[in-house]
Backbone as a printed PyTorch tensor [residue, N CA C, xyz], in Angstrom:
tensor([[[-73.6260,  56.9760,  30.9510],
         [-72.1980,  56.8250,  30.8220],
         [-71.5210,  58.1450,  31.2270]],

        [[-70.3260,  57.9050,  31.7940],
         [-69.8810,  59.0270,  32.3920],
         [-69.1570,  59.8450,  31.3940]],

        [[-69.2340,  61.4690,  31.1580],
         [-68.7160,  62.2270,  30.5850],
         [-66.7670,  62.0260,  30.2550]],

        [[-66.7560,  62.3350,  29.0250],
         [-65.2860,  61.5460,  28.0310],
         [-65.2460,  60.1070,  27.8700]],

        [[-66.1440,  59.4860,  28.2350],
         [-66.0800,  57.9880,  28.0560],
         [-66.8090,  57.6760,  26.9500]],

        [[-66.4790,  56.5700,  26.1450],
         [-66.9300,  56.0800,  24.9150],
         [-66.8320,  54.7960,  25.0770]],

        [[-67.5040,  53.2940,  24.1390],
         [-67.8090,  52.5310,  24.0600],
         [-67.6510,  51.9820,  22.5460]],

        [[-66.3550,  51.0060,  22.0140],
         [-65.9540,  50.7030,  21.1560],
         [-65.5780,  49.7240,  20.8370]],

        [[-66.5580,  48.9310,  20.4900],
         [-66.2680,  47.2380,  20.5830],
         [-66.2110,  46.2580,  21.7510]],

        [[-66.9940,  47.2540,  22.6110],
         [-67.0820,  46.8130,  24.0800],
         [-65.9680,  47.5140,  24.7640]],

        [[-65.1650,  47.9840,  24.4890],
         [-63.8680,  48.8290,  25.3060],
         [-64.1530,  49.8640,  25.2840]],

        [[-63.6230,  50.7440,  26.6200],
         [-63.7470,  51.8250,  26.9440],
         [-62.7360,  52.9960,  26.5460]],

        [[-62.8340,  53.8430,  25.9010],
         [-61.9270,  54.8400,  25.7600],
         [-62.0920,  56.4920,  26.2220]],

        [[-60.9660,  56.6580,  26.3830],
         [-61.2900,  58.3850,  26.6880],
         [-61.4990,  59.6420,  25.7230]],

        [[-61.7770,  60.1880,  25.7280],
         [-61.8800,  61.4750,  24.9150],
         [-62.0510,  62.6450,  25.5170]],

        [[-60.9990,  63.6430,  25.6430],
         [-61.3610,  64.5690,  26.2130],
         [-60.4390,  65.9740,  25.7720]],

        [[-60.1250,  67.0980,  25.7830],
         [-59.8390,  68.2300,  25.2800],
         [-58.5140,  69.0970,  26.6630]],

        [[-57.6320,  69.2340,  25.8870],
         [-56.7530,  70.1610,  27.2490],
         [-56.2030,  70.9430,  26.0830]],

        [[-56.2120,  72.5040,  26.7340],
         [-55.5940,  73.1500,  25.7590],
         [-55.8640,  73.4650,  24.3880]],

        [[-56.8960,  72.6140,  24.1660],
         [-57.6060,  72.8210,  22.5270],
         [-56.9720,  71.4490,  21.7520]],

        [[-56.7240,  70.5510,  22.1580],
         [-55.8270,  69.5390,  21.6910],
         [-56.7160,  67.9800,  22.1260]],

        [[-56.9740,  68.0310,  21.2140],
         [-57.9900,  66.1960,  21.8110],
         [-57.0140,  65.0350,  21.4300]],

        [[-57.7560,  64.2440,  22.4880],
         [-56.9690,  63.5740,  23.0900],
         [-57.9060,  62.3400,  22.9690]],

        [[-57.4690,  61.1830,  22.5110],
         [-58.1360,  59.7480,  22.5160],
         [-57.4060,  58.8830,  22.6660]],

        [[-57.8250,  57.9340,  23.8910],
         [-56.9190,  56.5950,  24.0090],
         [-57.4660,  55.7910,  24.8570]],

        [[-57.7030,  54.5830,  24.1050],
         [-58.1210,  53.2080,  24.5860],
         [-57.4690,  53.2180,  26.7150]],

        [[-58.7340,  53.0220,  27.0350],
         [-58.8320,  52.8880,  28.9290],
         [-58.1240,  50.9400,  28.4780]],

        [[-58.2410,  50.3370,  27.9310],
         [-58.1450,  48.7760,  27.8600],
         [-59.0120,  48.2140,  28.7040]],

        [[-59.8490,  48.3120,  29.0140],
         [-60.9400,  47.8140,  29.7950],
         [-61.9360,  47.3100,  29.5610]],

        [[-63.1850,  46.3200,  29.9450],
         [-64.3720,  46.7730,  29.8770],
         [-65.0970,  47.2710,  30.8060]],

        [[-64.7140,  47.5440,  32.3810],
         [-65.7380,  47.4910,  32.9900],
         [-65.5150,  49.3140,  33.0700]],

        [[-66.5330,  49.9550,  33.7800],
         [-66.9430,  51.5050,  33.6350],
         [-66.1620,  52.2260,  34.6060]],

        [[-66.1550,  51.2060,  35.7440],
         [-65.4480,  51.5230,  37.1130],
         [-64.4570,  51.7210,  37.0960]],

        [[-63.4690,  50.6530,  36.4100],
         [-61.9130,  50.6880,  36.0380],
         [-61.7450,  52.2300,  35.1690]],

        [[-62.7980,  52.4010,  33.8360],
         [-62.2850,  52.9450,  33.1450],
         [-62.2010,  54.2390,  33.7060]],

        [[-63.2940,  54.5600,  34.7250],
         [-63.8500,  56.1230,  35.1700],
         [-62.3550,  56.4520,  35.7330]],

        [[-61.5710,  55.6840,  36.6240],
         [-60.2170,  55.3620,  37.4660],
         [-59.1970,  55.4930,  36.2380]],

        [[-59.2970,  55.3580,  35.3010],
         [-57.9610,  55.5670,  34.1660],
         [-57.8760,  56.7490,  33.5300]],

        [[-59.1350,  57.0920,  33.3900],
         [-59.6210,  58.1320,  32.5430],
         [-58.7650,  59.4700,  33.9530]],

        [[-59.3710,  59.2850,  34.7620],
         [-58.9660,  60.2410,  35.6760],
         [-57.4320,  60.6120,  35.8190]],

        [[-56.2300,  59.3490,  35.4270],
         [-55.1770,  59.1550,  35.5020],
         [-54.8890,  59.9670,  34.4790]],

        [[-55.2060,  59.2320,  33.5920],
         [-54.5650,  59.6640,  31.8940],
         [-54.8910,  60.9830,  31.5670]],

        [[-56.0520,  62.0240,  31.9830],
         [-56.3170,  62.8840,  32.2390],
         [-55.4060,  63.7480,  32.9850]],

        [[-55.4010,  63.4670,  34.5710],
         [-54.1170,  64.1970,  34.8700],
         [-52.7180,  64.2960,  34.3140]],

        [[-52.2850,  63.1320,  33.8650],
         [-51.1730,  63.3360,  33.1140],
         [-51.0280,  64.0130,  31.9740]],

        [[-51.5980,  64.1700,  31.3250],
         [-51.9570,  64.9020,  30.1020],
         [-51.7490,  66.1780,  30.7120]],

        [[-52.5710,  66.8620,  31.3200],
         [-52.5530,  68.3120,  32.0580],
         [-51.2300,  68.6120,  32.4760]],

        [[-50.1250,  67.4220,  33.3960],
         [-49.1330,  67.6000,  34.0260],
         [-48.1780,  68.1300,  32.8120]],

        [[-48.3760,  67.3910,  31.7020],
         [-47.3250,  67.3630,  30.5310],
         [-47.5430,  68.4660,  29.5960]],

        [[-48.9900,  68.8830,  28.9700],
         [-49.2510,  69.9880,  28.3880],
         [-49.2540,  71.5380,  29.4190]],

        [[-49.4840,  71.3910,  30.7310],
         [-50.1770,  72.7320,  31.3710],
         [-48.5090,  73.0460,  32.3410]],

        [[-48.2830,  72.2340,  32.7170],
         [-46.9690,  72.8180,  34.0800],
         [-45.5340,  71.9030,  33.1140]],

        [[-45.7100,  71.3950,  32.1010],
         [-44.3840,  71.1960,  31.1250],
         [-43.4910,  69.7800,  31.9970]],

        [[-44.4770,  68.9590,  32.5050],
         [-43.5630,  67.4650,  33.1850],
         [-43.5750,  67.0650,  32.2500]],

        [[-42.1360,  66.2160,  32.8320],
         [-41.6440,  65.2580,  31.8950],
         [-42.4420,  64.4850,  31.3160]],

        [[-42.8450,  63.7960,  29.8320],
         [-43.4560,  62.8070,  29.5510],
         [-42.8420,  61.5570,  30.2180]],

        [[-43.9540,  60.0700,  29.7390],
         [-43.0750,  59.1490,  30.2480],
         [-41.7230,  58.6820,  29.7590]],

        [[-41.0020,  58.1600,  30.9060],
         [-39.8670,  57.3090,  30.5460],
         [-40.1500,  55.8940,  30.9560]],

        [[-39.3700,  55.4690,  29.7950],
         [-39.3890,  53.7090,  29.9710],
         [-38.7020,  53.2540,  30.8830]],

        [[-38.7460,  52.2740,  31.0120],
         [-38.1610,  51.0880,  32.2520],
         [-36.8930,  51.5850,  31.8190]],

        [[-36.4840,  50.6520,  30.4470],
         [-34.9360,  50.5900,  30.6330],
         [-34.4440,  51.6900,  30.2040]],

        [[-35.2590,  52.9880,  29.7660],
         [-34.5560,  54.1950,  29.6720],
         [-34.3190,  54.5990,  31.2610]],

        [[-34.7910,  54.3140,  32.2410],
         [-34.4620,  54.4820,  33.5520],
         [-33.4310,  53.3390,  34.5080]],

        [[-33.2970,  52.0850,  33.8910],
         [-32.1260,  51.2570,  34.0190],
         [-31.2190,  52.2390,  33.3950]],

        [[-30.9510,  52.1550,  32.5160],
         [-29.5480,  52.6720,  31.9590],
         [-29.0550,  53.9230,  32.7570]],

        [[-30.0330,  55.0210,  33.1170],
         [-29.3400,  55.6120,  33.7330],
         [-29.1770,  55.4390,  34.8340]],

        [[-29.8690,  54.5580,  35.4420],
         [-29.1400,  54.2850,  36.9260],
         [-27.8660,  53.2830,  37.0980]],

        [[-28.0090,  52.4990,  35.8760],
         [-26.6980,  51.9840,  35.7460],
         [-25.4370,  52.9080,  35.6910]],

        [[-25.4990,  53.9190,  34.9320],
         [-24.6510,  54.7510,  34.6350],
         [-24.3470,  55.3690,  36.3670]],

        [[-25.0650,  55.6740,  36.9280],
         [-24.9910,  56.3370,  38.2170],
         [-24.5040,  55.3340,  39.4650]],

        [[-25.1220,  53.9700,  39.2020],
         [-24.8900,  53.5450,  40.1710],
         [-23.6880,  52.7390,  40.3360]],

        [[-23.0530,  52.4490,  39.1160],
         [-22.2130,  51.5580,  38.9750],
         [-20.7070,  51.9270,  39.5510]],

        [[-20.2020,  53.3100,  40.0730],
         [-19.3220,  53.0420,  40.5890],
         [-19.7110,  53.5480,  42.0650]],

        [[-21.1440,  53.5090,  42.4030],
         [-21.5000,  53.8240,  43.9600],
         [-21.6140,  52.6440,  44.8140]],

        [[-22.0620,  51.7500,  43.9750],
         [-21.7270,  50.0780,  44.9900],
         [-20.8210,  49.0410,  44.0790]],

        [[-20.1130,  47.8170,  45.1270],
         [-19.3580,  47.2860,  44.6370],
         [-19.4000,  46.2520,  43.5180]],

        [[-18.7980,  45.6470,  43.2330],
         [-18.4760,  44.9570,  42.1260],
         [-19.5530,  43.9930,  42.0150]],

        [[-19.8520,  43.0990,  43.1890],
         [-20.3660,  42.1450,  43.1420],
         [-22.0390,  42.6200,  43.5770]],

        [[-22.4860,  43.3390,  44.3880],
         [-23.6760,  44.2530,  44.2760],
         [-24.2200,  44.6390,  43.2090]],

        [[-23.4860,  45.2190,  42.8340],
         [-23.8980,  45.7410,  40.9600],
         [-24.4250,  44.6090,  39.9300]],

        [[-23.5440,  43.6680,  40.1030],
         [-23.7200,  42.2570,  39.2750],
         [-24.9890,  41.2760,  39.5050]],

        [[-25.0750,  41.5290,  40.9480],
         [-26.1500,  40.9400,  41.2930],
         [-28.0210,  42.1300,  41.1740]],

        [[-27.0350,  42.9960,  40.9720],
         [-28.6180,  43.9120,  40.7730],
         [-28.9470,  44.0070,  39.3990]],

        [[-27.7100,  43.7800,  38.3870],
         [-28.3860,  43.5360,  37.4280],
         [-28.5560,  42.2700,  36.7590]],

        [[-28.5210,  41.4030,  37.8440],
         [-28.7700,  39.5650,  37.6330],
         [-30.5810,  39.8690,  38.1320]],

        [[-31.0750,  40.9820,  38.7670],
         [-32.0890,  40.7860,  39.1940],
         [-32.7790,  41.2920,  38.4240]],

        [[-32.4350,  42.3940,  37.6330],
         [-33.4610,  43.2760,  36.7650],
         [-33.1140,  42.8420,  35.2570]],

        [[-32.3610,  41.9990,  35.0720],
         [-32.5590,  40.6830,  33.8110],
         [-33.8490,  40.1700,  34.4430]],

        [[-33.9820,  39.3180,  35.7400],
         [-35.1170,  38.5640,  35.6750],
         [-36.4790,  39.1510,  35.7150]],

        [[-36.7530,  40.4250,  36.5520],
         [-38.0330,  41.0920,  36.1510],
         [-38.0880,  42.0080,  34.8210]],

        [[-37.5620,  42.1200,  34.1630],
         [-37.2150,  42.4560,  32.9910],
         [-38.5660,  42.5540,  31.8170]],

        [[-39.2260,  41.7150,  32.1020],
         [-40.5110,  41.2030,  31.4470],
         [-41.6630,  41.9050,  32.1160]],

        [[-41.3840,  42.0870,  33.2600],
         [-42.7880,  42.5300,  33.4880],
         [-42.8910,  43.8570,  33.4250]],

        [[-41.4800,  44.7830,  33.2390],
         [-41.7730,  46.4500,  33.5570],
         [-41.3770,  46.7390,  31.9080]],

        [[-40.5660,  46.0270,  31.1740],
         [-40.4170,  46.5460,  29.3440],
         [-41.2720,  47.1740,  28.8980]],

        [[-42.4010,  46.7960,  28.8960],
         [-43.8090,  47.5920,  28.7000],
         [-44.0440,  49.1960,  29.1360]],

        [[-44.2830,  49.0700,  30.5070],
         [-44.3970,  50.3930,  31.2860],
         [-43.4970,  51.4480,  31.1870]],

        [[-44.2390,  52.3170,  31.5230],
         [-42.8700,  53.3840,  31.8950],
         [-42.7390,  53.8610,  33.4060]],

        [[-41.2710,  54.3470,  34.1510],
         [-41.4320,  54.2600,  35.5030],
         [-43.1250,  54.7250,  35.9590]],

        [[-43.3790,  56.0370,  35.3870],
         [-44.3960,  56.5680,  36.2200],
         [-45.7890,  55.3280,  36.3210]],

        [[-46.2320,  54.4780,  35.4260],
         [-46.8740,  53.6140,  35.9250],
         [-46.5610,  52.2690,  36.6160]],

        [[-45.5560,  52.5250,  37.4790],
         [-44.5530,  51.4080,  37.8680],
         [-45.8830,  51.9500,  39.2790]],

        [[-46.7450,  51.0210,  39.9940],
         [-47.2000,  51.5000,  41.3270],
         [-46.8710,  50.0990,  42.3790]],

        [[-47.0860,  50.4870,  43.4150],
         [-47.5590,  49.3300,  44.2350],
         [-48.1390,  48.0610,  44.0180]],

        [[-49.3320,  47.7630,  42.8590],
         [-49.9210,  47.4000,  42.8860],
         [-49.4830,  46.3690,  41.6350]],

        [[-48.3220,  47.2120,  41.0020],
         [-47.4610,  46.3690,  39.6270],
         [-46.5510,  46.0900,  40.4830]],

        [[-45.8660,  46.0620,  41.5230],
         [-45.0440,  45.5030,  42.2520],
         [-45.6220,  44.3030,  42.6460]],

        [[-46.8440,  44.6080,  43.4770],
         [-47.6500,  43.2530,  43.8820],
         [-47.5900,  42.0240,  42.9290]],

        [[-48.0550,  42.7920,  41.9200],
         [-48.4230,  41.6210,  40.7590],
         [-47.0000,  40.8950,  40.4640]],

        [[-45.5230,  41.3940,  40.5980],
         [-44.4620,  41.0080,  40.2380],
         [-43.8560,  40.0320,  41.1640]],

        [[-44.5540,  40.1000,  42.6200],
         [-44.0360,  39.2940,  43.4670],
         [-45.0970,  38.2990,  43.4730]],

        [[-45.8760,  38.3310,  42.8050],
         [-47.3710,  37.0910,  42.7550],
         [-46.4720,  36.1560,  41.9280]],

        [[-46.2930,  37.0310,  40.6600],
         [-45.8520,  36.1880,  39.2140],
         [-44.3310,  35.4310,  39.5150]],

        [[-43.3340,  35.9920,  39.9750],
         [-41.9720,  35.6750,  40.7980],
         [-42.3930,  34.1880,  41.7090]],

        [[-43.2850,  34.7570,  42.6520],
         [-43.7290,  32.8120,  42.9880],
         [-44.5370,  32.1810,  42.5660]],

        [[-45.2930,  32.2400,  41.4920],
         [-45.9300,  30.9240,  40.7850],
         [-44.5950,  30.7870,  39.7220]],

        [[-43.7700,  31.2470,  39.6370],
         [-42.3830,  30.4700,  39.1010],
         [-41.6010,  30.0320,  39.7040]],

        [[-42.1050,  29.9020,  41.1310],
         [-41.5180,  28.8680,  41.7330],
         [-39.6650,  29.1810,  42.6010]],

        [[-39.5020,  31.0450,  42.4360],
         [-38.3880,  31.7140,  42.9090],
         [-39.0140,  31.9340,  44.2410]],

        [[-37.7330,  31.5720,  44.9640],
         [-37.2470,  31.7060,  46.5390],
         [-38.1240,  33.0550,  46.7130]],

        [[-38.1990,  33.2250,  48.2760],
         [-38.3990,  34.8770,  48.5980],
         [-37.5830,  35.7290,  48.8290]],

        [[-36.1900,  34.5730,  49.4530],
         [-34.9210,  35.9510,  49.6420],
         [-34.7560,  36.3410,  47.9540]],

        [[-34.9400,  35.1230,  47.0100],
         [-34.5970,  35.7900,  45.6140],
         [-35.5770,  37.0410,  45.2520]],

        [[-36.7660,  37.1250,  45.8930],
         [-38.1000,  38.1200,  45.5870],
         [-37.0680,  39.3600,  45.8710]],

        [[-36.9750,  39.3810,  47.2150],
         [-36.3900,  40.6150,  48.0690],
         [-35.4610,  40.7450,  47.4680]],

        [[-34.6040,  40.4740,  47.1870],
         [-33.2440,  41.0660,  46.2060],
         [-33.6360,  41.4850,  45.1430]],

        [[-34.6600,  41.1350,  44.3330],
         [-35.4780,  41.5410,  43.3180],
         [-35.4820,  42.7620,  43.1320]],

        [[-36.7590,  43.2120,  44.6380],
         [-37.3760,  44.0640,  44.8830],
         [-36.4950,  45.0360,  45.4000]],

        [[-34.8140,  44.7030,  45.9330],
         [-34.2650,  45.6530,  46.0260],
         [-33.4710,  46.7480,  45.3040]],

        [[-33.3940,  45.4350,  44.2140],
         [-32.4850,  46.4020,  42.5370],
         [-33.9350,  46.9250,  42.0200]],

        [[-35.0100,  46.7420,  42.0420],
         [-36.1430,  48.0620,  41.4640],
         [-35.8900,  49.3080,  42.1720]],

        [[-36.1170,  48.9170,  43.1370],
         [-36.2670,  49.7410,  44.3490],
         [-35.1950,  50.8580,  43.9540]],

        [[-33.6790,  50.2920,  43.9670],
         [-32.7730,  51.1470,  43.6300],
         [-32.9420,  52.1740,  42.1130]],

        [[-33.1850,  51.2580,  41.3280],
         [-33.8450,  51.9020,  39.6130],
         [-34.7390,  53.0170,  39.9990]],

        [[-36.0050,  52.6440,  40.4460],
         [-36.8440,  53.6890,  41.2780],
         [-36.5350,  55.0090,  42.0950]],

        [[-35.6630,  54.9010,  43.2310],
         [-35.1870,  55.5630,  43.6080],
         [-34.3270,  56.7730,  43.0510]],

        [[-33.2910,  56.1390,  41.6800],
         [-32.7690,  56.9110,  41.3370],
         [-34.3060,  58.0750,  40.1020]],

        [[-34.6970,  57.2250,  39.8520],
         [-35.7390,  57.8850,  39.0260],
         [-36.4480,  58.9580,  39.7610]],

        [[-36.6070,  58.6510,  40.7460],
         [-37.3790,  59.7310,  41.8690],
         [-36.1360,  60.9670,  41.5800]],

        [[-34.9190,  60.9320,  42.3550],
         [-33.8120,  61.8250,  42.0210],
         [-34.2460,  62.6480,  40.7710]],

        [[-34.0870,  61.6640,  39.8270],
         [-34.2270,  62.5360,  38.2470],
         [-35.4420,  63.2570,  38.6440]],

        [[-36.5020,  62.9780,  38.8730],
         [-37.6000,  64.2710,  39.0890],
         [-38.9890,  63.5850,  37.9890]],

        [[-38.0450,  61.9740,  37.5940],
         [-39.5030,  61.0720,  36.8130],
         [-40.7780,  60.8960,  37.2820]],

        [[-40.3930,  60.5650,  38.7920],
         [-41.6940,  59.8450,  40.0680],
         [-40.9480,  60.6700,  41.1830]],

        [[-42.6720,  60.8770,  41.9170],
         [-42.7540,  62.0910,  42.6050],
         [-42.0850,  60.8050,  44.0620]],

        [[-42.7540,  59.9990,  44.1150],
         [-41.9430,  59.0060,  45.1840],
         [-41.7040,  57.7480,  44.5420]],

        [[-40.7740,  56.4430,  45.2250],
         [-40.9820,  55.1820,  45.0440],
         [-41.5850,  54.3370,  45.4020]],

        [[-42.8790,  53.6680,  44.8940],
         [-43.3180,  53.0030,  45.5240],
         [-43.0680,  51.8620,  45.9750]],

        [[-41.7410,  51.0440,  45.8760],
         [-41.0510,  50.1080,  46.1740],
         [-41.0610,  50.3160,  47.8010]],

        [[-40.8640,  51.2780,  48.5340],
         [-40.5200,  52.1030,  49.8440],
         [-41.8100,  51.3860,  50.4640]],

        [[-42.8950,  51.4440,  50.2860],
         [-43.8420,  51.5770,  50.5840],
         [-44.7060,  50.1380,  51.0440]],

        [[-43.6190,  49.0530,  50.4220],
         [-44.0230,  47.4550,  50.3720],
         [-43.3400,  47.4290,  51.6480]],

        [[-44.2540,  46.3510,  52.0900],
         [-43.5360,  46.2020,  53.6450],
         [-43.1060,  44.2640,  53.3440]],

        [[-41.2980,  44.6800,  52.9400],
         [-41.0030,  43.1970,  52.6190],
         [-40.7140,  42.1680,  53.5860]],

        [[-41.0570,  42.8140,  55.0480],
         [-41.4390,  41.5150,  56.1260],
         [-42.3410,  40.4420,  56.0310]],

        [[-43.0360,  40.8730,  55.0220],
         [-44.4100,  40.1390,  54.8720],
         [-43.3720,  38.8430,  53.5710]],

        [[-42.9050,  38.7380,  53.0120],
         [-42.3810,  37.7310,  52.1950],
         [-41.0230,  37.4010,  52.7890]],

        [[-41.5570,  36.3130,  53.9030],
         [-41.3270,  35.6100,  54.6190],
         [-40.1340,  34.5500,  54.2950]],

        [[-38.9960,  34.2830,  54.4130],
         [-38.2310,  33.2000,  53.6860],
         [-38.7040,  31.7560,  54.0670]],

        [[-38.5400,  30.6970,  53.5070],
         [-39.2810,  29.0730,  53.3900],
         [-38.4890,  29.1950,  54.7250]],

        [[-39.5510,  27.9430,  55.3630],
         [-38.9180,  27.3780,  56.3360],
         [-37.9210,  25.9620,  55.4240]],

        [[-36.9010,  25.7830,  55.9720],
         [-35.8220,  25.0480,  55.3470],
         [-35.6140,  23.4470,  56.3880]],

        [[-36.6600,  22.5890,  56.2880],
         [-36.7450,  21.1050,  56.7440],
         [-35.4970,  20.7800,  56.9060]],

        [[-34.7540,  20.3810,  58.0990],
         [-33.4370,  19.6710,  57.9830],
         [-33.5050,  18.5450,  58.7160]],

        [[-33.1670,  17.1670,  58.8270],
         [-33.3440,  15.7450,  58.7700],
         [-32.3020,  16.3140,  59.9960]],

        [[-32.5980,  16.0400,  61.4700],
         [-32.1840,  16.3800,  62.6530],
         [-31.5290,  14.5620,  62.9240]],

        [[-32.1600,  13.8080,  62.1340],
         [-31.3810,  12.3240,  63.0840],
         [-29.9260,  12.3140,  62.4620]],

        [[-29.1760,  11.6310,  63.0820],
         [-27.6930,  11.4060,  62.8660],
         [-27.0840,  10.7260,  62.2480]],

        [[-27.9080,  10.1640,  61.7530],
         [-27.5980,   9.3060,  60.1730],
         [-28.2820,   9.5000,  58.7320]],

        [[-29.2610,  10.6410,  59.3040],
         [-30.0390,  11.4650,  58.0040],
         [-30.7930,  10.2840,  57.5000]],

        [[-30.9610,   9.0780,  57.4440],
         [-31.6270,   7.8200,  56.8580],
         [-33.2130,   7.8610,  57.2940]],

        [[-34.0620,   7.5460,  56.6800],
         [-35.1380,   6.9910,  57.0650],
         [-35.7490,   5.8430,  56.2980]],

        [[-36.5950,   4.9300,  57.6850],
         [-37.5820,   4.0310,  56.8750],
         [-38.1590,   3.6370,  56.2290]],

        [[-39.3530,   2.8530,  55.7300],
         [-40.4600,   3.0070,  54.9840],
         [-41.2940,   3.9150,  55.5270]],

        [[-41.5990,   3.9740,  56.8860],
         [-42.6420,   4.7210,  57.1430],
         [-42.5490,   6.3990,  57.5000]],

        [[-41.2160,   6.5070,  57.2270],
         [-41.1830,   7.9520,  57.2150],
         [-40.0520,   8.4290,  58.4750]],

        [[-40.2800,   7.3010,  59.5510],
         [-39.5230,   7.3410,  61.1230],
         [-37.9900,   7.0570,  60.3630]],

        [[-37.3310,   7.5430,  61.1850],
         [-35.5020,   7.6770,  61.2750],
         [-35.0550,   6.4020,  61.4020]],

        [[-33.8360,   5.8850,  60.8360],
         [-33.7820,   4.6140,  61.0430],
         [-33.1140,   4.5270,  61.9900]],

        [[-33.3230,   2.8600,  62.4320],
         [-31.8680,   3.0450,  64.0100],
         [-30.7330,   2.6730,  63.4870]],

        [[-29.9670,   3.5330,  64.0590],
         [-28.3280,   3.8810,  64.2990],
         [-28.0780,   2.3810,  63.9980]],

        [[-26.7780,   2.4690,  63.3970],
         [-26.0630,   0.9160,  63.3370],
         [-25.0760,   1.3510,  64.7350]],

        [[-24.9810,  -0.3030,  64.9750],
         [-24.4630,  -0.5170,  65.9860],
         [-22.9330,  -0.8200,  66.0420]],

        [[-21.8040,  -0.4100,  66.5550],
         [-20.4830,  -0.7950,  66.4930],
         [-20.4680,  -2.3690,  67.0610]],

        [[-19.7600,  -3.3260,  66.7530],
         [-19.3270,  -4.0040,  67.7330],
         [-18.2710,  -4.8300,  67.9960]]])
């Protein structure tokens, strides 16, 4: 087993020392691979926060609010309303986190979860653009070193193709074929 790692009811946790100050906290895992990858995280952060004095984390909506505060008289009325019609709906998935574990890869998962509920993709992308903005301003503050919102390439979430009934009476058959036109006479 790899050095600071422990084994506790089948879960993996860290243990390790900065500064003379120990440090223990559940990896949430079981497998060794994941945990060796968290441990390494949670590790650096620790160092960032005890050794060079970074910010600890901030929460989601401690980073909404202030971008609300900032952003709200930088775009208009109806922009604003709609960005925070969007970050009501992902709302659930970042409450938990704090920006700095906001990655790519929790974005991914947000646009997975967004369509097995069955939301549009232009609704995704508008989504992804009020984070994006939250993010961004967080970067400013000096929370996250970049955004990883930047980094999604949202060409790839494609809008539906939108079926439109091309015959001129919009009607169809039993079998699916267009019906024929009534006739004047």
């Amino acid at each position: 087993m790899p050095k600071n790692l422990y084994v506790r009811a089948g879960i993996y946790w860290a243990r390790f020392k900065v500064r003379g100050v120990e440090y223990r906290e559940s990896l949430r895992t079981r497998s060794e691979r994941v945990a060796v990858k968290r441990l390494a995280l949670l590790r650096e952060q620790v160092e960032d926060e005890s050794v060079f004095g970074a910010a600890g984390p901030i929460s989601w909506a401690d980073a909404v609010v202030s971008w609300s505060q900032r952003i709200s008289t930088a775009v208009g009325a109806q922009t604003y309303t709609r960005y925070l019609c969007s970050l009501r709906q992902v709302r659930g998935h970042f409450d938990q986190l704090s920006v700095q574990q906001i990655s790519a890869d929790v974005l991914k998962e947000l646009i997975k979860a967004r369509r097995r509920a069955g939301v549009k993709n232009a609704t995704i992308r508008r989504d992804l653009t009020a984070v994006s903005s939250v993010l961004d301003n967080a970067a400013d503050e000096g929370w996250i070193s970049d955004n990883p919102a930047v980094g999604l390439n949202r060409r790839r979430i494609v809008p539906e193709r939108i079926e439109r009934d091309r015959s001129a009476s919009g009607s169809v058959d039993r079998d699916g074929l267009p019906a024929p036109r009534p006739t004047c006479a």
